[in-house]
C-alpha positions in Angstrom: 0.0 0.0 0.0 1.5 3.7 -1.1 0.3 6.5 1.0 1.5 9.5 0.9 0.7 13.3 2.8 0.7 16.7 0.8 -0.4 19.5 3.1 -1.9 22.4 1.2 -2.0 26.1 1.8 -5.6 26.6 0.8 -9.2 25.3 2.5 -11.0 21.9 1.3 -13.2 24.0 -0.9 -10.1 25.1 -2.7 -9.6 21.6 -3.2 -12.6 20.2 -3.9 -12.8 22.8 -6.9 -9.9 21.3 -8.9 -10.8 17.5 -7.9 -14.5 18.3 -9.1 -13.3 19.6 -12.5 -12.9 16.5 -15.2 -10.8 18.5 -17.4 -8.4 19.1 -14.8 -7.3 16.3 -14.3 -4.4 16.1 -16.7 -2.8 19.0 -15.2 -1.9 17.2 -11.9 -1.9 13.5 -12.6 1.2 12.4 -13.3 1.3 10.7 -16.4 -1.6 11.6 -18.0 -2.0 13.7 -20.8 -5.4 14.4 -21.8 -9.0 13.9 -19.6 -12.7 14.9 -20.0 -15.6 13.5 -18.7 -16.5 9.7 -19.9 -20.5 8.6 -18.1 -22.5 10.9 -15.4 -21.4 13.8 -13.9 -17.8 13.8 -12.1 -17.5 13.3 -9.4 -20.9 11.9 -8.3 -21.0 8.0 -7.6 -20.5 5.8 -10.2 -19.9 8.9 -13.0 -16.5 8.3 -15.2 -13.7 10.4 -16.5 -11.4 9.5 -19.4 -7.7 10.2 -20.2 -4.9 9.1 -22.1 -1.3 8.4 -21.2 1.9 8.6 -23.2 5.1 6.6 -23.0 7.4 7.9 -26.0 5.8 7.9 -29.7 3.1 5.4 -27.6 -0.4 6.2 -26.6 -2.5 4.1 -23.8 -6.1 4.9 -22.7 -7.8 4.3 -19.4 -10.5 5.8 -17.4 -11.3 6.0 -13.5 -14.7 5.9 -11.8 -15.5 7.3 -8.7 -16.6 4.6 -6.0 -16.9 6.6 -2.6 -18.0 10.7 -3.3 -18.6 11.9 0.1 -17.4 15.4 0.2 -15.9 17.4 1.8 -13.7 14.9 3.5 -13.6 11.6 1.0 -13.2 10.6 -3.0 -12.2 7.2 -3.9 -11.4 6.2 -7.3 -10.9 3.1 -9.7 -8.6 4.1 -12.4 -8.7 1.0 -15.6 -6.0 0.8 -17.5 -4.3 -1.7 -20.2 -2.9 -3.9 -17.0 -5.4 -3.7 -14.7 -7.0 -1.2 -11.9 -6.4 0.3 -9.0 -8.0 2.1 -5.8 -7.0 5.3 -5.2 -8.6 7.0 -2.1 -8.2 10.9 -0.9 -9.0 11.4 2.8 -9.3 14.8 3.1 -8.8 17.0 6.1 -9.1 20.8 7.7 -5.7 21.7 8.7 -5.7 25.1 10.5 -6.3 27.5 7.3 -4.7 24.7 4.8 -6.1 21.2 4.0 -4.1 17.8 4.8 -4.5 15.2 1.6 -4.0 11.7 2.5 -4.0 9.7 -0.9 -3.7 5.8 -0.7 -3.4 4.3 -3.8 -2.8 0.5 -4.5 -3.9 -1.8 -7.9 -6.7 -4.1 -7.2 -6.5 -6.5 -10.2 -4.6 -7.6 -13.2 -0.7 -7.7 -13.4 -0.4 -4.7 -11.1 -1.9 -7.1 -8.7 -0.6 -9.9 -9.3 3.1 -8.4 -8.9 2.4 -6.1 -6.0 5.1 -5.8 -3.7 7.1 -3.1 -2.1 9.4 -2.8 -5.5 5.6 -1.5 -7.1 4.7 0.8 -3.9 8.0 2.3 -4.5 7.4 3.2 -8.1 3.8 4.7 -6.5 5.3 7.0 -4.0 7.5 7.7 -6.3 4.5 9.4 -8.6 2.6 10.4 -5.7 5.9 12.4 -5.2 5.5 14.5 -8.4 1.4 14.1 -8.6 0.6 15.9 -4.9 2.5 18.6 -4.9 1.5 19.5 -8.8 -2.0 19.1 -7.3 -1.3 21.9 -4.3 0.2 24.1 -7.4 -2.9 24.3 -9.1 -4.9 24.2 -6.0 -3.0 27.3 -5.4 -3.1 28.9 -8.3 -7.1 28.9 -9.3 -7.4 29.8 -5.7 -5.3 32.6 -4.9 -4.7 33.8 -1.1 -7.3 36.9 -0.4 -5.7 39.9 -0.1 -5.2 41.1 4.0 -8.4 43.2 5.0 -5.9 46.0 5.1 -3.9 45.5 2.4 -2.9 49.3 0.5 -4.9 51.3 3.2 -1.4 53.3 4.0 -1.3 52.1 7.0 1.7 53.3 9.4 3.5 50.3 10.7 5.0 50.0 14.0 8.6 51.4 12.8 7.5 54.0 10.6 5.3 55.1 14.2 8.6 54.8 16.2 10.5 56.3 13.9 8.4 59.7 14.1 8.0 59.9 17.8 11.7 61.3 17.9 11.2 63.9 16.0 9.5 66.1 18.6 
């Protein structure tokens, strides 16, 4: 079993924003180069995304289903590719202002499963390495950090104050 912790600087909505965009997808899965919706509407139970994969001048298809949508705190997905399929699950937590992702991924049949072992949970961690902290970049970026409530008001700071009281 892989599981791996990303902390992010934003709240669970923040999160929950990119993870309920199909399109998206692509941009923080490692591996994946295209995605758009497949059945239903992602990310409700049962609905279906599509994406494909490229290794060199070759091009694999798969697709993932969501089996557990219980927001804001759980998505589980079964991605299907070429080899077989796999369970990945995000446990999703508040974490002072940020959200803590908990992703647990391991392959469920096929020759993934057949040949799990610690050698494959490497090679996951390894793209859970690259894949979660892609996913807090784009968390952060289509959700930037409000601006402090007094943010250009001109206010005097405590120097600037200290600085002027000897000047009597």
């Amino acid at each position: 079993m892989a599981i791996r912790y990303q902390l992010i600087e934003r709240p669970p909505t923040a999160l929950w924003n990119v993870l309920d965009d199909p399109s998206r997808f692509a941009d923080w899965v490692v591996g994946t180069d295209e995605s758009g919706p497949r059945e239903g509407s992602w990310p409700e139970l049962g609905s279906s995304l599509t994406y494909t994969v490229r290794l060199g001048p070759r091009v694999a298809e798969g697709y993932t289903v969501v089996r557990r949508y219980e927001p804001p705190q759980y998505l589980e997905l079964e991605a299907h590719t070429g080899v077989g399929t796999a369970r990945i699950a995000f446990d999703i937590r508040p974490w002072g202002e940020g959200t803590l992702v908990i992703l647990d991924e391991h392959p469920l049949s096929g020759l993934g499963n057949q040949l799990h072992n610690v050698v494959l949970d490497a090679l996951i961690q390894l793209r859970h390495r690259g894949m979660l902290p892609r996913l807090a970049r784009l968390v952060a970026e289509t959700n930037p950090e409000p601006e402090p409530a007094d943010a250009g008001t001109g206010s005097p700071t405590r120097s600037r104050i200290s600085g002027e009281a000897g000047h009597d």
